[in-house]
TITORKOL-980962 format. One record per residue (C-alpha): residue in one letter; y negated, z negated, x; residue number from 1. Coordinates in steps of 0.25 Angstrom, whole numbers. Layout:
aa;py;pz;px;i
a;Y;Z;X;NUM
...
This chain:
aa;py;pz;px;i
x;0;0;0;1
x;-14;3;5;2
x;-24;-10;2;3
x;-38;-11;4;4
x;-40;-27;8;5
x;-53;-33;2;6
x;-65;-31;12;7
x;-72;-42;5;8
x;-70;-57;10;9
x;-59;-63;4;10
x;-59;-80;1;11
x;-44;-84;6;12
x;-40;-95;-2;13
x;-30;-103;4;14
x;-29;-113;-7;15
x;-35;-114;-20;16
x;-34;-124;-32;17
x;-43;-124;-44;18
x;-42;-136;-54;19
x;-47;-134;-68;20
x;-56;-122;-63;21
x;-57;-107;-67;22
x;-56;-99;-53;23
x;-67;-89;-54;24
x;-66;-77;-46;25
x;-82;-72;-46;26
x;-84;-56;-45;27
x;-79;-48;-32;28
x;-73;-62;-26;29
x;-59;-62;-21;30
x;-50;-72;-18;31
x;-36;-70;-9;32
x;-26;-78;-9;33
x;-18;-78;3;34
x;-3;-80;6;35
x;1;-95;2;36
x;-11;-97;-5;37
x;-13;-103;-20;38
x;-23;-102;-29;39
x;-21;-113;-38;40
x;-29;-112;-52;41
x;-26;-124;-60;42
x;-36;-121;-71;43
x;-30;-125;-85;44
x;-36;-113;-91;45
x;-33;-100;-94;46
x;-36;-88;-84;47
x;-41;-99;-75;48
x;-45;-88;-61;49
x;-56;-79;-66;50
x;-64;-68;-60;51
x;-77;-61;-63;52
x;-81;-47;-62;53
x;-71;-36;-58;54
x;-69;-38;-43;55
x;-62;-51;-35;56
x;-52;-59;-38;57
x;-39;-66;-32;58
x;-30;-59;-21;59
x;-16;-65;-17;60
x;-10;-56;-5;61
x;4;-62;-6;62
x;13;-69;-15;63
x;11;-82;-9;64
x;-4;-82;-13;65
x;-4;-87;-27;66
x;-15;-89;-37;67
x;-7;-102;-44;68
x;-13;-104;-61;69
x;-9;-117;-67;70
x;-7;-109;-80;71
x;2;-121;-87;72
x;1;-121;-102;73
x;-10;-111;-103;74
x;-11;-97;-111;75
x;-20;-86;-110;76
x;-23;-75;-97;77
x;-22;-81;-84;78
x;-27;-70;-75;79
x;-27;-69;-59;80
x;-38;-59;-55;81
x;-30;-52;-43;82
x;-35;-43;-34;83
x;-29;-32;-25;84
x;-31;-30;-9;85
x;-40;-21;-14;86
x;-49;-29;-23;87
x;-44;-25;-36;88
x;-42;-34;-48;89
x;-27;-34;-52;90
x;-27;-46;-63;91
x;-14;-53;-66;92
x;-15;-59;-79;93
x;-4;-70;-85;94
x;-9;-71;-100;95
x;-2;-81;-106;96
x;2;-81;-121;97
x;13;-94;-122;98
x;11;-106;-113;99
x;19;-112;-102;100
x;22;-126;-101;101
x;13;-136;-93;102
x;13;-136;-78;103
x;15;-121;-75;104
x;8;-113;-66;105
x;8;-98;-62;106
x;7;-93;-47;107
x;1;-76;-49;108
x;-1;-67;-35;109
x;0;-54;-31;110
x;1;-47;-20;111
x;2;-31;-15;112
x;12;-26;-7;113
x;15;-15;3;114
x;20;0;-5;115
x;34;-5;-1;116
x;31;-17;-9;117
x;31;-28;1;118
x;32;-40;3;119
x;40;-44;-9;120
x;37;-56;-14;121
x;46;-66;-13;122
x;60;-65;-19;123
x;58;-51;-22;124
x;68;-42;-15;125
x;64;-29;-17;126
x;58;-17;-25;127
x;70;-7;-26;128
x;84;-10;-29;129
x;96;-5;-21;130
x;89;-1;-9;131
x;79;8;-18;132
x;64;5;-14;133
x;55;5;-27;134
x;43;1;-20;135
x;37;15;-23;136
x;36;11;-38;137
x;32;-2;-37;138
x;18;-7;-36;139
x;14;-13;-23;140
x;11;-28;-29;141
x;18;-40;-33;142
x;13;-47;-42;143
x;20;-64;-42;144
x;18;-72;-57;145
x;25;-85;-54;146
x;26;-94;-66;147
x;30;-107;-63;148
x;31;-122;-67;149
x;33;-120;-80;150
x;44;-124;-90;151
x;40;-114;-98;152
x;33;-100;-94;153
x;19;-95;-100;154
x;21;-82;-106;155
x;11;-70;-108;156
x;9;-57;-100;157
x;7;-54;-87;158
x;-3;-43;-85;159
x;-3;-36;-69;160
x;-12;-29;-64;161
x;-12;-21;-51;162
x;-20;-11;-41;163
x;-20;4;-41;164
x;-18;0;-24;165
x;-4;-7;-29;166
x;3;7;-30;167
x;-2;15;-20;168
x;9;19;-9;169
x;18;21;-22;170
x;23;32;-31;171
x;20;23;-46;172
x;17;29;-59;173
x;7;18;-61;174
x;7;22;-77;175
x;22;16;-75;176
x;20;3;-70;177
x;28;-9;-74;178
x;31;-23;-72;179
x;43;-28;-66;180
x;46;-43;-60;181
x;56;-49;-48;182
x;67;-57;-58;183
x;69;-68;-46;184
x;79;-74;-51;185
x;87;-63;-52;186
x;81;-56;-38;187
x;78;-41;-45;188
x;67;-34;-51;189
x;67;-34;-66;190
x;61;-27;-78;191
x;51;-32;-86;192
x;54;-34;-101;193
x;43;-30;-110;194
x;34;-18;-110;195
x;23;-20;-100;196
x;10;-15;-102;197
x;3;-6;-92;198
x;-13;-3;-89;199
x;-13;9;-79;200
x;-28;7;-81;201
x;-31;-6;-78;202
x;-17;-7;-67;203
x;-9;-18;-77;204
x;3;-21;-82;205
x;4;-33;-93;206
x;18;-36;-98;207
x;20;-48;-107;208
x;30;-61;-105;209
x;39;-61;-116;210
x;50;-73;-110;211
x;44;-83;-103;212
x;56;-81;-91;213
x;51;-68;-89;214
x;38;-71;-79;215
x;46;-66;-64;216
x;37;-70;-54;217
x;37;-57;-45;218
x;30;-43;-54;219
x;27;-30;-47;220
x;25;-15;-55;221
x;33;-4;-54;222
x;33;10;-57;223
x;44;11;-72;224
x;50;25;-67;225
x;57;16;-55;226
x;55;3;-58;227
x;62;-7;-49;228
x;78;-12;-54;229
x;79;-18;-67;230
x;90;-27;-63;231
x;100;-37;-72;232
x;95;-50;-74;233
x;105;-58;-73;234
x;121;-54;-68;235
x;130;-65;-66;236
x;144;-69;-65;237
x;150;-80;-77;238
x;161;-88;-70;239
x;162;-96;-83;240
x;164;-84;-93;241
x;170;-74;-81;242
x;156;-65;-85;243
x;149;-55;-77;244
x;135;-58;-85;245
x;121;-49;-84;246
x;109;-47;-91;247
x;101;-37;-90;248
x;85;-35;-96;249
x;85;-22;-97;250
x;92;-7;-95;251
x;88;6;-92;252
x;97;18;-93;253
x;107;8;-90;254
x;121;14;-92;255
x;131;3;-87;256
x;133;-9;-79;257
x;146;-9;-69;258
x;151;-23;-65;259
x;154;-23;-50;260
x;165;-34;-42;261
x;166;-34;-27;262
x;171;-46;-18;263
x;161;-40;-4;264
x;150;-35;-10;265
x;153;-21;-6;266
x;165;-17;-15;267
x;161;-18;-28;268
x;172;-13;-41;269
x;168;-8;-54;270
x;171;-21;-64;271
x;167;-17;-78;272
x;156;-8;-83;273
x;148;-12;-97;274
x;137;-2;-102;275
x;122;-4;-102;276
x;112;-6;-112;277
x;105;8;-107;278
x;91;4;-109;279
x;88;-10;-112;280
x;74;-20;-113;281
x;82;-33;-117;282
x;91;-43;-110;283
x;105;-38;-111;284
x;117;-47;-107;285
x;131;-43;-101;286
x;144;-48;-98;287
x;159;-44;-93;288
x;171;-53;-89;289
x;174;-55;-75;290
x;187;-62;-78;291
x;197;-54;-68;292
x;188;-48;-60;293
x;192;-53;-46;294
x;178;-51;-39;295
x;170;-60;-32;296
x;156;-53;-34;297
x;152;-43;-45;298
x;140;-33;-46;299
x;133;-27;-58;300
x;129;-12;-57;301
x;120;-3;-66;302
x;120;11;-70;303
x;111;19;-78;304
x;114;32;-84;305
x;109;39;-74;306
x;121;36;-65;307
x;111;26;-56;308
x;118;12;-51;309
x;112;-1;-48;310
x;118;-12;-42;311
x;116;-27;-46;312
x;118;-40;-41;313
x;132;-46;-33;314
x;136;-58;-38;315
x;147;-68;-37;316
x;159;-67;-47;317
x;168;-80;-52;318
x;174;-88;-41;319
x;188;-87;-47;320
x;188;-73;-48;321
x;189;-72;-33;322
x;186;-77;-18;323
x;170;-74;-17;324
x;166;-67;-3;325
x;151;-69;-2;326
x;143;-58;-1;327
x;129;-52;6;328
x;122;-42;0;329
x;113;-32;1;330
x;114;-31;15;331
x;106;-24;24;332
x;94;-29;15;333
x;79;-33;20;334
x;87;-48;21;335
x;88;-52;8;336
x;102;-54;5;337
x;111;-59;-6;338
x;125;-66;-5;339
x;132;-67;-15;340
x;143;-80;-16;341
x;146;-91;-25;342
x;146;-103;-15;343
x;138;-113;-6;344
x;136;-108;9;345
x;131;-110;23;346
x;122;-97;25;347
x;119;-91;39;348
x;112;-82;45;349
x;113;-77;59;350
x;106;-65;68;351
x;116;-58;76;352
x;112;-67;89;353
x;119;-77;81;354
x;105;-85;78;355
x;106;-94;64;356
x;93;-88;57;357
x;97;-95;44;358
x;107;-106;36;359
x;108;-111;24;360
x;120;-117;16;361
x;118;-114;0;362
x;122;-105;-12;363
x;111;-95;-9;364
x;114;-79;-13;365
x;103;-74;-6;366
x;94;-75;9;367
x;82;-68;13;368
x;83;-63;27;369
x;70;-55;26;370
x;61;-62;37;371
x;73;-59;50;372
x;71;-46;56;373
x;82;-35;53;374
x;94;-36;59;375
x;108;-42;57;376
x;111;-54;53;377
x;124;-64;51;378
x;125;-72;37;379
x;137;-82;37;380
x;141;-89;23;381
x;147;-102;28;382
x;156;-110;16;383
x;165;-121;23;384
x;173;-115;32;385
x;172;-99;27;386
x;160;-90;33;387
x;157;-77;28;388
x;149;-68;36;389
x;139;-57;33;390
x;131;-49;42;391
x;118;-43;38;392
x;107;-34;41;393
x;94;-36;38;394
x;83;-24;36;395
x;71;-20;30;396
């Protein structure tokens, strides 16, 4: 992305918190907040950061610089007059319709990225799927709306709005704009439910919060005609029942699902194929019986009518069914790898001089090896007296 960096002077604030005042914003003034740095309104009012005349505003250049609203049990528009490197307004506006409960606050930043849409914000692990790079389609701004401390959400809409500067250094159809959020609970890009509404001229998307559940902390936009995966949200393994379960929230052009098994990760075996809704906009729930099937890990895969495949999640089947062998996967990746088991173990990791870089003894199914250089690395899985060893490679 080319930016333009504001010429006029800047006031860095490195910590800001305002009790039972409205922060004004005063005509052509700007205020950046920097990496690790909150401002903290605490006003118990609605739309308590305000800003006159059309220029200035607030600037946060990473997702650690936050603007932090004590919204609690309040209604009505709660706005956050962002701006661009370029010193263009880009509004986000939270207008709340049905209260929260006391004691909730909401954290709002944004930040711009490079074309290849880098850095990610935390959690978020790519945007492509399969190795395919989307960032082409996808605006080069994340947006990060993180609701939290309440025992129940506000709900409302969420109205975006970006600069003409966010999509250049991409091919977008900026008419076919849409929302979609990071589901991080289930580590995958996901739809959006309900119909946005898009203002080409005034670069905003509003779209309206029917479920309270439904306010994901990471957004970005990206062009409809390639939007990034619509994956299942959920897809799991009932050892009560002896159930493959999933869920899915929504299908295009879906033709069928194919239920994989594999004891490796590698080899995987046809199982069971159950048809697809074909175009869907509502939470569908599946189901087969797993009872004979001597596998230790099993996969779901997709195909539309068009004969295109997509592969799901691995994860682990009953432990009666058979001996589990852990498996690591996908490997070379840029260091974020899974592994998939159903124990407690010692975790190691090891650079090919034999140096111990990393250990931890847990359940955990995933490690970040992002921040080593490229290379190859040693993983042992340590469990009482059995070790399991992988070796991986880590690129970018």
């Amino acid at each position: 992305m080319r930016k333009l960096y504001l010429s006029i002077a800047l006031l860095l604030i490195t910590f800001i918190q305002s009790f039972s005042q409205i922060v004004t914003i005063s005509n052509g003034n700007f205020l950046r907040v920097s990496d690790n740095t909150k401002l903290i309104v605490q006003n118990p009012s609605t739309n308590p950061i305000r800003k006159t005349g059309s220029s200035g505003g607030i600037r946060t250049i990473s997702e650690s610089g936050t603007v932090i609203v004590n919204v609690g049990n309040l209604t009505g528009n709660f706005t956050i007059p962002f701006v661009s490197s370029l010193g263009n307004t880009i509004n986000f506006t939270y207008n709340i319709t049905s209260a929260g409960s006391t004691g909730g606050k909401i954290n709002f930043s944004t930040y711009e990225t490079s074309d290849n849409n880098l850095p990610f914000p935390g959690g978020v692990l790519n945007v492509g799927f399969s190795g395919v790079d989307n960032s082409a389609k996808v605006i080069d701004r994340f947006w990060l709306i993180d609701v939290n401390g309440y025992s129940t959400k506000p709900k409302g809409s969420y109205t975006f709005t970006y600069d003409d500067n966010d999509l250049v250094g991409n091919t977008i159809t900026e008419a076919s704009l849409f929302l979609q959020r990071w589901n991080d609970i289930d580590g995958v890009w996901g739809d959006w439910l309900y119909s946005p509404l898009s203002d080409v001229t005034n670069n905003s998307i509003r779209i309206d919060i029917a479920n309270f559940e439904d306010q994901y902390k990471v957004w970005t936009m990206v062009d409809q005609g390639t939007p990034l995966p619509i994956q299942i949200v959920s897809f799991n393994c009932d050892c009560y029942s002896n159930e493959i379960k999933w869920t899915t929230a929504s299908e295009t052009n879906n033709a069928l699902f194919i239920i994989q098994g594999t004891n490796d990760g590698e080899d995987f075996s046809n199982l069971d194929t159950i048809p697809g809704a074909v175009n869907s906009n509502q939470l569908i729930n599946y189901k087969v019986s797993i009872l004979d099937w001597g596998y230790s890990y099993f996969r779901l895969q997709q195909k539309d009518f068009d004969g295109n495949y997509e592969n799901g999640p691995i994860i682990a089947g009953c432990p009666k069914n058979s001996a589990f062998e852990p498996i690591l996967y996908p490997n070379p990746n840029n260091g974020k790898f899974i592994i998939s088991h159903n124990s407690t173990y010692t975790f190691e990791v090891f650079d090919l001089t034999g140096r111990q870089i990393w250990s931890e003894t847990s359940n955990r199914t995933n490690f970040d090896l992002s921040n080593l250089s490229d290379g190859e690395y040693i993983v042992k899985m340590i469990k009482n007296e059995n070790m399991k060893v992988f070796k991986i490679q880590k690129i970018n």
